[in-house]
Residue frames relative to the residue before (quaternion, step in Angstrom):
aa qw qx qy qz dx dy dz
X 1.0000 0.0000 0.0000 0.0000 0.00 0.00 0.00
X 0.3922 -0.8151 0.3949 0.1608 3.39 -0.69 1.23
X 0.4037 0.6844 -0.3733 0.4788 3.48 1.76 -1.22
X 0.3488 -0.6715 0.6524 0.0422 2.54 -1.85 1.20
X 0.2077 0.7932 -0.5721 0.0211 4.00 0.09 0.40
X 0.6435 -0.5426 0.5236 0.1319 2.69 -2.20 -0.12
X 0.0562 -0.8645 0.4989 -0.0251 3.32 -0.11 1.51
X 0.0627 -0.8592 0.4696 0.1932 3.23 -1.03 0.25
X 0.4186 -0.8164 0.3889 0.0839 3.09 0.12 1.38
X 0.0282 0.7017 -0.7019 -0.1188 4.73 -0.30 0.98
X 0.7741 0.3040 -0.2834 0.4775 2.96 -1.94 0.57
X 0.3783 0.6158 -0.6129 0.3194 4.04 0.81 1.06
X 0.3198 0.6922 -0.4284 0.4849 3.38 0.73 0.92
X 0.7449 0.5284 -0.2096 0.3493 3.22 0.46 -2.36
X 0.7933 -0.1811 0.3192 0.4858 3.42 -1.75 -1.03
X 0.8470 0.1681 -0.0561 0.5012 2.95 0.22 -1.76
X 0.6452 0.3775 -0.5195 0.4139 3.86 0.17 0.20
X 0.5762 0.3737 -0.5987 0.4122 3.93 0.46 0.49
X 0.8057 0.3760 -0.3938 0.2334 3.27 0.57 -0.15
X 0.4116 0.6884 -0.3466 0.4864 3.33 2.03 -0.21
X 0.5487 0.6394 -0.3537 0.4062 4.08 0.51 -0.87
X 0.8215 0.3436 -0.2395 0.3869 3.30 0.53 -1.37
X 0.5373 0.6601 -0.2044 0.4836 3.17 1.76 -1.09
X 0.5227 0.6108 -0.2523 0.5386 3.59 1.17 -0.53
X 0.5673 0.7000 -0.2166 0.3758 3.32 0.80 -1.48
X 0.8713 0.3483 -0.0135 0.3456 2.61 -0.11 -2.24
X 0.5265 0.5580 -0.3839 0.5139 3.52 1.90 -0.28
X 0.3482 -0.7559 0.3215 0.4517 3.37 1.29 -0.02
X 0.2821 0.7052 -0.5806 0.2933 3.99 0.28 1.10
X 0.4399 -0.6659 0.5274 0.2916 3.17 -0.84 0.86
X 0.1627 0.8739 -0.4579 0.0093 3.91 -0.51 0.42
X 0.5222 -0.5852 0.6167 0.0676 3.36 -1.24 1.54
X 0.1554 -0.6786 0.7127 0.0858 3.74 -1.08 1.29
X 0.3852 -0.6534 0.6358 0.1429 3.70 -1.42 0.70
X 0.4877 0.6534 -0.5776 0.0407 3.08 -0.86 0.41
X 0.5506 -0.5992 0.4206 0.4011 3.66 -1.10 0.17
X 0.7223 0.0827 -0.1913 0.6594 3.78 0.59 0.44
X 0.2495 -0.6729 0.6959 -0.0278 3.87 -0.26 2.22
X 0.7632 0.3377 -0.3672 0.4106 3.98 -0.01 -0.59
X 0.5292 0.2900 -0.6021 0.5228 4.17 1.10 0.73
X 0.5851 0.6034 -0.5287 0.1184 3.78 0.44 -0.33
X 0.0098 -0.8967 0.4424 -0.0056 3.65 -0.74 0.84
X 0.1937 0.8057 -0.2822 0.4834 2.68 1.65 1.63
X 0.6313 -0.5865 0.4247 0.2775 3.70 -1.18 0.11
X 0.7372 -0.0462 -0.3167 0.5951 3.53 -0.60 0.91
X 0.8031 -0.4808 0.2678 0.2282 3.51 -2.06 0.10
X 0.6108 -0.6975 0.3620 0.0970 2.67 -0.47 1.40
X 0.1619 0.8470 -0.5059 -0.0205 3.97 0.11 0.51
X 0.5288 -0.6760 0.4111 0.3074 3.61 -1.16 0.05
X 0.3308 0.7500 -0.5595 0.1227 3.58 -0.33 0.43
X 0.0141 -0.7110 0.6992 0.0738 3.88 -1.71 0.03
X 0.5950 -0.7355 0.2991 0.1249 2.44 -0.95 1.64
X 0.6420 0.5344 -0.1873 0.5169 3.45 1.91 -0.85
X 0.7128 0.4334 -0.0340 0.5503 3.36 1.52 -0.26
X 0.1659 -0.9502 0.2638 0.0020 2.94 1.13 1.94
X 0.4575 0.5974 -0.3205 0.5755 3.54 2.01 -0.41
X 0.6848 0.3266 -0.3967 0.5168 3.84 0.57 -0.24
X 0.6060 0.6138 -0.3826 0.3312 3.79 0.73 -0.07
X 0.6571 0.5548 -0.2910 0.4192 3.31 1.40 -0.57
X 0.5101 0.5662 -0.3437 0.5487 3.72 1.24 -0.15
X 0.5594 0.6898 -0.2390 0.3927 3.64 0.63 -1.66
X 0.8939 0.3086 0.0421 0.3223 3.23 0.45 -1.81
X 0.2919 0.8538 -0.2331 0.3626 3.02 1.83 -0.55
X 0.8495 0.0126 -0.0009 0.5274 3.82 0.06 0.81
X 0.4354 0.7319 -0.2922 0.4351 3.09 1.57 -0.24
X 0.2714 -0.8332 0.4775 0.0643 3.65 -0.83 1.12
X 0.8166 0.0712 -0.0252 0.5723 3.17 1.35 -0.79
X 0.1441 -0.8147 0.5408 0.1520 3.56 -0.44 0.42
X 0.0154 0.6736 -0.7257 -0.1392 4.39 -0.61 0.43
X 0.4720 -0.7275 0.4895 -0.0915 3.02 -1.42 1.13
X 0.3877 0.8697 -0.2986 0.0647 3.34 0.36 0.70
X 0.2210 0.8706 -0.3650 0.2448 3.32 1.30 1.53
X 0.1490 -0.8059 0.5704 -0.0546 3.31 -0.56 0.67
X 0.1682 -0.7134 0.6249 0.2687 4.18 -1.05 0.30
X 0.3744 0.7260 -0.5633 -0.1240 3.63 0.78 -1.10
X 0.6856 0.5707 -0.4100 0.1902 3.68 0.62 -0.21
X 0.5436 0.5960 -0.1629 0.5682 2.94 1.74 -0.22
X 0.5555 -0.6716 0.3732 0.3179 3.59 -0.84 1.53
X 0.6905 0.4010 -0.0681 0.5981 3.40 0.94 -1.67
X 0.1642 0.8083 -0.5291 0.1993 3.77 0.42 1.66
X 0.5895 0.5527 -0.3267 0.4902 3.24 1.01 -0.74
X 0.7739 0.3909 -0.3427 0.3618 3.91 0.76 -0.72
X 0.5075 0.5826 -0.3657 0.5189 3.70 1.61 -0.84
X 0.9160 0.2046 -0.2646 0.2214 2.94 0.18 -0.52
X 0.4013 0.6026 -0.4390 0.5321 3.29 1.67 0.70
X 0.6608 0.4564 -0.3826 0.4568 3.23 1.17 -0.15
X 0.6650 0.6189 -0.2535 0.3323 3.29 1.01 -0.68
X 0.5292 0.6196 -0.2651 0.5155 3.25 1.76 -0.86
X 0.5472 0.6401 -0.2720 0.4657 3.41 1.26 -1.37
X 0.7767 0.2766 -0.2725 0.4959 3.59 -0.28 -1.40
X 0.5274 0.6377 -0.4101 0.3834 3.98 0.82 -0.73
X 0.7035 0.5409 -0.1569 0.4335 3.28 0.63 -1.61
X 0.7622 0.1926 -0.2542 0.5633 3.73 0.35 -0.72
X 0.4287 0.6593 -0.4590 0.4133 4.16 0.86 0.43
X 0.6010 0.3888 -0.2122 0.6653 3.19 1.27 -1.90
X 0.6270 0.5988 -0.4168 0.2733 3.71 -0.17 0.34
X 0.5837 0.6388 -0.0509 0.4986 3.00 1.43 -1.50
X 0.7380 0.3659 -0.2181 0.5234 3.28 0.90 -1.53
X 0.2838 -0.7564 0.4878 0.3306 3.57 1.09 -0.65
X 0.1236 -0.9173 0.3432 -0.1596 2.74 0.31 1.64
X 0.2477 -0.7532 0.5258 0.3081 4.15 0.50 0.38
X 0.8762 0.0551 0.1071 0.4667 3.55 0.36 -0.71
X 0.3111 0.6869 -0.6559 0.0337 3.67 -1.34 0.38
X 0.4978 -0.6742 0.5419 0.0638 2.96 -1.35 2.26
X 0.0322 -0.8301 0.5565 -0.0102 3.15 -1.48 0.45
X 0.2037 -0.7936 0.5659 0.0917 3.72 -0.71 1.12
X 0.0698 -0.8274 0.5532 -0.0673 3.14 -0.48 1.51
X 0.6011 -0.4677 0.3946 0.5140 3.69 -0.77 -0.99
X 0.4049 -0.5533 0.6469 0.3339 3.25 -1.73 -0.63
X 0.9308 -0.0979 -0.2609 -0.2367 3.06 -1.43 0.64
X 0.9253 0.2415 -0.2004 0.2129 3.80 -0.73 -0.42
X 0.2286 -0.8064 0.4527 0.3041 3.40 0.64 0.66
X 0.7325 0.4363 -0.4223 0.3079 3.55 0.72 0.25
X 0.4556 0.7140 -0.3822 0.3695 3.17 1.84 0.46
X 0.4702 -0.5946 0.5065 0.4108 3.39 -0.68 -0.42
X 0.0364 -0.8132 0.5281 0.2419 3.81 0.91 1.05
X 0.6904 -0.4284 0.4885 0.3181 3.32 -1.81 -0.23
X 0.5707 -0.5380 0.3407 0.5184 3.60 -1.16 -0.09
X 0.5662 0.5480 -0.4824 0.3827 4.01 0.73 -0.30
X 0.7392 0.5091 -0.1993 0.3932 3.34 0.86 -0.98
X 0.6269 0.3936 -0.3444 0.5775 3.34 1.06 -0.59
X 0.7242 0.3227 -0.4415 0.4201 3.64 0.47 -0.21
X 0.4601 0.6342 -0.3937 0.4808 3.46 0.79 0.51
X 0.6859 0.4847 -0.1165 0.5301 3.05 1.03 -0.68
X 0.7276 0.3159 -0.3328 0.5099 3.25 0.97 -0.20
X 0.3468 0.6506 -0.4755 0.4799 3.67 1.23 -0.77
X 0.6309 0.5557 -0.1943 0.5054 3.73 0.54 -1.62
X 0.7984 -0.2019 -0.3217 0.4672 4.06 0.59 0.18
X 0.4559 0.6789 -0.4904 0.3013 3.18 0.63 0.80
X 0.4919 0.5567 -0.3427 0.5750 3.53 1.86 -0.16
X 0.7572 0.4085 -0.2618 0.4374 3.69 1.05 -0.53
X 0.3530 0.7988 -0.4220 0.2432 3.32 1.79 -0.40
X 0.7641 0.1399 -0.1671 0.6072 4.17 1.00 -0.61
X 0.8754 -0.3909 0.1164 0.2594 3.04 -0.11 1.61
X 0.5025 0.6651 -0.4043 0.3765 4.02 0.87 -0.70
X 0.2791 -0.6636 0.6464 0.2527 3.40 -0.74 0.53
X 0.0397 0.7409 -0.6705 -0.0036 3.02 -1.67 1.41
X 0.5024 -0.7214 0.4675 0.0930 3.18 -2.24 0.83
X 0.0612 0.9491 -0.3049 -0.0501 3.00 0.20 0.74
X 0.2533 -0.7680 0.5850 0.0621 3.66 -0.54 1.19
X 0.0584 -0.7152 0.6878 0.1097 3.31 -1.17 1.58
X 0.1849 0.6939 -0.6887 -0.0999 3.59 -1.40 0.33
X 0.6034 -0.5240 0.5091 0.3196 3.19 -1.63 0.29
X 0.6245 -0.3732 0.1533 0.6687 4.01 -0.44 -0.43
X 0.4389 -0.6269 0.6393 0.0755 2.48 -2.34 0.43
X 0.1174 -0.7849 0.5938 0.1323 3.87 -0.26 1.01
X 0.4671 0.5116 -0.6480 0.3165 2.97 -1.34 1.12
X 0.6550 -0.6539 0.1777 0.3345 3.20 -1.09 1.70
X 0.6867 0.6236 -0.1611 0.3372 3.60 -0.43 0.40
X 0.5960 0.5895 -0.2011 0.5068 2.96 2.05 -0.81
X 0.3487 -0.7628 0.4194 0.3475 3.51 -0.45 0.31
X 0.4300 0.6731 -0.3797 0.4667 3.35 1.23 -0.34
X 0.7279 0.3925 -0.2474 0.5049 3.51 0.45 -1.77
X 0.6665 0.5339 -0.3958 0.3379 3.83 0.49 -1.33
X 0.5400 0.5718 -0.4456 0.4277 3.91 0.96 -0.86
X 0.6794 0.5491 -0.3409 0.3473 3.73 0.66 -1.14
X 0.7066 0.5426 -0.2702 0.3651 3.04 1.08 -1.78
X 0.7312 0.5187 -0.1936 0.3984 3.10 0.88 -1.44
X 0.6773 0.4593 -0.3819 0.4294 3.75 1.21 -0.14
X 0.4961 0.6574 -0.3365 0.4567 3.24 1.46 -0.81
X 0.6624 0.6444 -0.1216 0.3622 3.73 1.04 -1.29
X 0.9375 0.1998 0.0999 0.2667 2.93 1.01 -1.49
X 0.4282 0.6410 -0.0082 0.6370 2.31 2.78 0.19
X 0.0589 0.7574 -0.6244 -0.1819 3.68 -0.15 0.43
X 0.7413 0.1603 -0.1716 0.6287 3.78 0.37 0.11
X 0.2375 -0.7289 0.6394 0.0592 3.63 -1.68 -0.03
X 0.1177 -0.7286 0.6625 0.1282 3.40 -1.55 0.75
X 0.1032 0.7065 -0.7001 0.0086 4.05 -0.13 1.01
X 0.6895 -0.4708 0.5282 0.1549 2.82 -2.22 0.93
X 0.7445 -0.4165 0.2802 0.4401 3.43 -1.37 -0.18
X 0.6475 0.5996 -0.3087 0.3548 3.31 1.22 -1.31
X 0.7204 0.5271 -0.3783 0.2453 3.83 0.95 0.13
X 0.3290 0.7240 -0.3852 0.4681 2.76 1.80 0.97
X 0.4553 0.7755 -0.3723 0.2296 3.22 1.21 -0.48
X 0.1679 -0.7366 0.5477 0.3595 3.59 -0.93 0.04
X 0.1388 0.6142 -0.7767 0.0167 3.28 -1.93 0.66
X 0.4344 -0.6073 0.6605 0.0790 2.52 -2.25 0.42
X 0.7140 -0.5457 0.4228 -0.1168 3.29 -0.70 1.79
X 0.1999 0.7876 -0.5821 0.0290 3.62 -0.38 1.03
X 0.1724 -0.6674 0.5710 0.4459 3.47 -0.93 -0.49
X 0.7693 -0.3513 0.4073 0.3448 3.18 -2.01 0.46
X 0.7783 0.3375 -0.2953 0.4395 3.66 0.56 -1.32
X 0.7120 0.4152 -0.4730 0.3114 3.82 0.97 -0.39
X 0.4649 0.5672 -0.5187 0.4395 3.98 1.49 -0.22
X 0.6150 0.5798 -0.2938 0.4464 3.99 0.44 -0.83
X 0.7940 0.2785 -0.1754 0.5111 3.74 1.16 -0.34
X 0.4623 0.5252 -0.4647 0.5427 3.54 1.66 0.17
X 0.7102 0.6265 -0.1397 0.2892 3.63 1.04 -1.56
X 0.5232 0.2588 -0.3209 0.7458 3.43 1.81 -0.65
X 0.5614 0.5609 -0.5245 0.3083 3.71 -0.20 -0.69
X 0.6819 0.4859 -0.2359 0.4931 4.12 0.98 -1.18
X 0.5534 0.6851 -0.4076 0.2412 3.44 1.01 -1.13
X 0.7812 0.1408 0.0099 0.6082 3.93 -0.76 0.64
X 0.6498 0.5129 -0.4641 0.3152 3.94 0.37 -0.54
X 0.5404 -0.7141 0.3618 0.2590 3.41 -0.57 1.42
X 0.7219 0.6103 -0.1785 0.2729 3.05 1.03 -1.75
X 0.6468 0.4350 -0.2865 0.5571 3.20 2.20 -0.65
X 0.4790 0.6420 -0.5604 0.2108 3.80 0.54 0.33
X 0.8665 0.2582 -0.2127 0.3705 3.27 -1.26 0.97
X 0.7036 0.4850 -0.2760 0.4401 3.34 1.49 0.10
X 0.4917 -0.6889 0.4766 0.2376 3.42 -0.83 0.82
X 0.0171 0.8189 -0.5712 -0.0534 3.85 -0.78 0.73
X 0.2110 -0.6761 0.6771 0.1996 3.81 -1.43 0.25
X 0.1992 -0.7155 0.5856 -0.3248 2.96 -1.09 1.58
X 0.4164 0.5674 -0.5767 0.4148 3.31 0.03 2.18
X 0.7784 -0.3469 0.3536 0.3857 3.10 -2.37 0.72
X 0.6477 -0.5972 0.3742 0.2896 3.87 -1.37 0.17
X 0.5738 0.5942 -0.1462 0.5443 3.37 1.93 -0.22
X 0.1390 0.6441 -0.7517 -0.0274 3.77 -0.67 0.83
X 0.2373 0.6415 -0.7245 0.0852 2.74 -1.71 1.24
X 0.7131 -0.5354 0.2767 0.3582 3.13 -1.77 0.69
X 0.6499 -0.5641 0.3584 0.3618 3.73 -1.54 0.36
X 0.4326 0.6380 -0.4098 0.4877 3.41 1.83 0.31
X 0.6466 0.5425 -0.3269 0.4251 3.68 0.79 -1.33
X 0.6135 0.6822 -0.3131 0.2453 3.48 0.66 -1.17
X 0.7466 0.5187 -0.0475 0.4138 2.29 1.39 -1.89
X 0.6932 0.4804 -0.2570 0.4719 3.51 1.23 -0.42
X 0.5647 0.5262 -0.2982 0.5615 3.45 1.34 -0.96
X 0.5975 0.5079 -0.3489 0.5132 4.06 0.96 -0.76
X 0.6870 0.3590 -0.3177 0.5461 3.92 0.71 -0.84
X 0.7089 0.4486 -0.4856 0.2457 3.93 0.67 -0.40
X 0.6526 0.4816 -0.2601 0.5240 3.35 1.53 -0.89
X 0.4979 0.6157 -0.3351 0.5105 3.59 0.89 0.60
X 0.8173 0.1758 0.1475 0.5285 3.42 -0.03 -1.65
X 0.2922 -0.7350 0.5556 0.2563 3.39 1.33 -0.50
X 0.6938 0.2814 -0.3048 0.5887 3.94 0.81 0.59
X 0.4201 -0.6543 0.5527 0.2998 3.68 -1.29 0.63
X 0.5923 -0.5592 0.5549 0.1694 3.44 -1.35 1.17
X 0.3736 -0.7481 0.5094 0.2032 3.34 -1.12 1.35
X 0.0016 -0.8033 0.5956 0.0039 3.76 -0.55 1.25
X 0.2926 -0.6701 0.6769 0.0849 3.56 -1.41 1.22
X 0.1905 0.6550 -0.6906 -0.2405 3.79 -0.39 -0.07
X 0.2338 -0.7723 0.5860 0.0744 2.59 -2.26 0.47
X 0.7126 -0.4202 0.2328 0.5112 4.26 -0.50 0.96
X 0.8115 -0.0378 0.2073 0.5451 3.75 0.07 -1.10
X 0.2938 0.4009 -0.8454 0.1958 2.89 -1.55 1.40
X 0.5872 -0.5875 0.5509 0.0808 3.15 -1.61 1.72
X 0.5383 -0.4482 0.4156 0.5802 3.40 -1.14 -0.08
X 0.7340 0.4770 -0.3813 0.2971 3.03 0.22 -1.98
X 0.5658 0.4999 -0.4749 0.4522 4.04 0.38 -0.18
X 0.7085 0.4509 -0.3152 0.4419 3.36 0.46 -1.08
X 0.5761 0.5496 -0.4806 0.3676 3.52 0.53 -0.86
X 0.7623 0.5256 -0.1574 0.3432 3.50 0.75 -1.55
X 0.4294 0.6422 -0.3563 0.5255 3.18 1.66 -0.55
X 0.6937 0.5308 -0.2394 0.4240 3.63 0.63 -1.75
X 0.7338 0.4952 -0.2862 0.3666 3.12 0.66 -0.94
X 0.4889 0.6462 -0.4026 0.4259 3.39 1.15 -0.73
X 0.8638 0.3924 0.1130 0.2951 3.15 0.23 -2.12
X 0.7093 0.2213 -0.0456 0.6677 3.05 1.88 0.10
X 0.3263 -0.7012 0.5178 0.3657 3.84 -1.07 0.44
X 0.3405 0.6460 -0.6496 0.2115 3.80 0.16 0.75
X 0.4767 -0.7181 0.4027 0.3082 3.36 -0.50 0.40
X 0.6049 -0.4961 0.3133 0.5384 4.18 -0.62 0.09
X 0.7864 0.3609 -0.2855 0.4120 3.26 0.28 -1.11
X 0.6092 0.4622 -0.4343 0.4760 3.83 0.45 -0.11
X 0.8210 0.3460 -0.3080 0.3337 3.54 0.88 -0.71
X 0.5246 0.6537 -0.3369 0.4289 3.43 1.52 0.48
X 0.4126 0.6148 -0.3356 0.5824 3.33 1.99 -1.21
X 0.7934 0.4072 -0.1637 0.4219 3.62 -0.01 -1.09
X 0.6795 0.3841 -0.4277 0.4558 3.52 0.57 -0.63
X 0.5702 0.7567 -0.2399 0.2116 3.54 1.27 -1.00
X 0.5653 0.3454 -0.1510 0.7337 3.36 2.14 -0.81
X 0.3513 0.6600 -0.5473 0.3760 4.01 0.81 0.58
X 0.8221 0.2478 -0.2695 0.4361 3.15 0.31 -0.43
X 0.4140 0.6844 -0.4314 0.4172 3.84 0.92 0.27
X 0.1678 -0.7519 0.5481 0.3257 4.00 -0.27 0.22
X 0.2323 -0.6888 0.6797 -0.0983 3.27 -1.36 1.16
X 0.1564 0.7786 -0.5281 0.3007 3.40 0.27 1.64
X 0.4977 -0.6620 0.5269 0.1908 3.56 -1.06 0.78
X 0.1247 0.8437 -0.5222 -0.0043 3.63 0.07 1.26
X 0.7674 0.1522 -0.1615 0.6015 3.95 0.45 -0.13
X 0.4328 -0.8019 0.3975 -0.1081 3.14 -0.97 1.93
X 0.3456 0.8169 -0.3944 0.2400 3.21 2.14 -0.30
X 0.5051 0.7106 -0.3735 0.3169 3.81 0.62 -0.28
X 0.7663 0.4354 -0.1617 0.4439 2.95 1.27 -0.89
X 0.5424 0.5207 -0.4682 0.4642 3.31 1.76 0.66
X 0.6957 0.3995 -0.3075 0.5118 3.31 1.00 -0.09
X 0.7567 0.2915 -0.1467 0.5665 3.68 1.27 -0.22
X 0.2326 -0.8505 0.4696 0.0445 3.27 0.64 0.85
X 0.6102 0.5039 -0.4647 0.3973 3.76 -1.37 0.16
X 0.4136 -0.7081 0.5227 0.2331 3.08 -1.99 0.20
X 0.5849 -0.6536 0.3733 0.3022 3.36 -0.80 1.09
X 0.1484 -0.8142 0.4920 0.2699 3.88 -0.54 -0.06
X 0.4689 -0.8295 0.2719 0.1348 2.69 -1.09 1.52
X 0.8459 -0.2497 -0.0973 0.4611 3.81 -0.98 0.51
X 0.7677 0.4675 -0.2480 0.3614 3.25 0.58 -1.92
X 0.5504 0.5332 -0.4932 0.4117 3.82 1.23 -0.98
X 0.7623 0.4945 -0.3153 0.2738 3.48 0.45 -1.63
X 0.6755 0.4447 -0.3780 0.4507 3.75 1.50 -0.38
X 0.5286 0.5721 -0.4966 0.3830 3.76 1.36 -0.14
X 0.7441 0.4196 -0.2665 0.4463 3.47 0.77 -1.16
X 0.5885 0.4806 -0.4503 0.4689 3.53 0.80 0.46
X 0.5031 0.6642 -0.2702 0.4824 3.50 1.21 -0.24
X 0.6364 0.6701 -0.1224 0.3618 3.17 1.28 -1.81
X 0.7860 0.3246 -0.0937 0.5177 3.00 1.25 -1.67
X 0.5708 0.5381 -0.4566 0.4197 3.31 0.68 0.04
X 0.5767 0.6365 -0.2885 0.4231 3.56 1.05 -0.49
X 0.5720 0.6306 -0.1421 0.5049 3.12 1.61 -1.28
X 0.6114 0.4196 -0.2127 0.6363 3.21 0.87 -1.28
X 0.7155 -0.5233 0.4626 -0.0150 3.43 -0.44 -0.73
C-alpha cells in the first residue's frame, strides 16, 4: 500500500510499540505515539496524549487519525479481564467518532474449541469489543514473542540464566508456536491500511511448534552453548509456579500467573493465509533467540 496515513500507535512505550513506531515510519506513515505522560516520551514520531481508561482523553488522540493498532494489555493487574474490557469499550466507540478506517490488533492464539484461559479469553473479547461500533478490525493472533523486552521471552531468558537445572510442571509440554519480535513488526505494518485485511482475523507464528520444554532447552543451547538440566514433575499449580517465577526471576506474581494460566492451553498456528497478503519467511526459533540476546547486550 502506497498511501501515506496517519497511525496512531497505544502502548508506544511497550515492547512492541517502540519498535512498531519507527517501523511505521520508515513505511512512510505519519504516526502519533500514545502514551499517558507524551512529555517522558523520547521516542520517534509525535508524541500525543491519550488513556485508554479515560475515554475524554481519547477524543483528541484520535482526531484525524486513520488507523489505530492497539496494543494494550492489564496482565499485571488482578482485575485484568475487566480493565480491559473496559478499555476496548471506551477505545472502540472513540475509534468510531473519529471515523476511523481501521484498528489493528495483537491478540493471542488459540482454539476456540478449547476451554481458553482467562488471558486468552480476555483477548478474545478485546477482539469483539474493539469491533463492537462498527470500525473494521485486524487482528493478529500469536503465541509468545521473543525479543528482549517481552515478558514471555524474559521468563525463558531469565530461567535459562539463572538456573543450573529445572523443575517444570506438566504444562511445559504444551505445544506452541514461537514468534520473533522482528516477524510480528512486519505482519503489523504489512496489515496497516491494507483493505484486503479489514475485518479478518489472522494467526501469525515462527515455522517451529514446539513444546515449552524445547524452548527452554534450545534457549539454554544458544546461550550457554549446553542444554539445561530439566526434571518435569505431575503438578505444580499456577499459583506455585507463579511464586516459583517470582523467586527466580523479576516478573512479578501476578503477571506470571496471568501467563502461566494460558500455559497449558495449545497455541498453534493453524491457517497460514497471512502470508498471502504479507509475504516473507518467518525466522525460526534459535535466530529469533540470538537476536534477542544481541539486543540486550546493546542495551546493556
Amino acid at each position: 500500500m502506497d498511501e501515506a496515513l496517519t497511525v496512531l500507535v497505544t502502548g508506544a512505550t511497550g515492547f512492541i510499540g517502540r519498535r512498531l513506531v519507527p517501523a511505521l515510519l520508515e513505511a512512510g506513515h505519519d504516526v502519533r505515539a500514545m502514551t499517558r505522560d507524551p512529555r517522558s516520551y523520547d521516542g520517534p514520531g509525535d508524541s500525543v496524549h491519550g488513556d485508554v481508561s479515560d475515554p475524554d482523553s481519547l477524543v483528541e488522540a484520535l482526531a484525524g487519525t486513520d488507523v489505530a493498532i492497539y496494543l494494550v494489555h492489564s496482565l499485571d493487574d488482578a482485575d485484568f479481564e475487566r480493565k480491559d474490557a473496559d478499555s476496548a469499550r471506551n477505545f472502540a466507540v472513540a475509534a468510531a467518532e473519529a471515523g476511523l478506517r481501521q484498528i489493528v490488533y495483537l491478540g493471542g492464539l488459540g482454539d476456540e474449541d478449547e476451554e481458553l484461559s482467562p488471558h486468552l479469553r480476555s483477548r478474545r473479547e478485546v477482539e469483539v469489543l474493539l469491533g463492537g461500533t462498527g470500525v473494521p478490525v485486524t487482528v493478529l493472533r500469536a503465541a509468545i514473542v521473543v525479543g528482549e523486552g517481552s515478558i514471555s521471552w524474559e521468563l525463558t531468558r531469565q530461567l535459562v540464566k539463572n538456573l543450573p537445572g529445572m523443575v517444570v510442571p506438566r504444562w511445559a509440554s504444551t505445544p506452541t508456536q514461537p514468534i520473533a519480535a522482528d516477524d510480528v513488526i512486519r505482519y503489523l505494518v504489512g496489515v496497516t491500511g491494507l483493505e484486503e485485511a479489514y475485518g479478518r482475523v489472522f494467526e501469525i507464528g515462527g515455522p517451529e511448534q514446539m513444546t515449552y520444554l524445547e524452548m527452554l532447552q534450545v534457549a539454554s543451547e544458544v546461550t550457554t552453548g549446553q542444554r539445561v538440566p530439566i526434571l518435569k514433575v505431575p503438578v505444580l499449580t499456577p499459583r506455585l509456579s507463579s511464586y516459583w517465577l517470582a523467586l527466580v526471576t523479576d516478573v512479578d506474581v501476578t503477571t506470571g500467573r496471568n501467563l502461566i494460566a494460558s500455559m497449558g492451553t495449545k497455541v498453534v498456528v493453524t491457517d497460514r493465509s497471512i502470508e498471502e497478503l504479507v509475504p516473507g519467511d518467518p525466522l525460526p526459533y534459535d535466530e529469533a533467540v540470538r537476536r534477542a540476546l544481541e539486543e540486550a547486550s546493546l542495551r546493556g
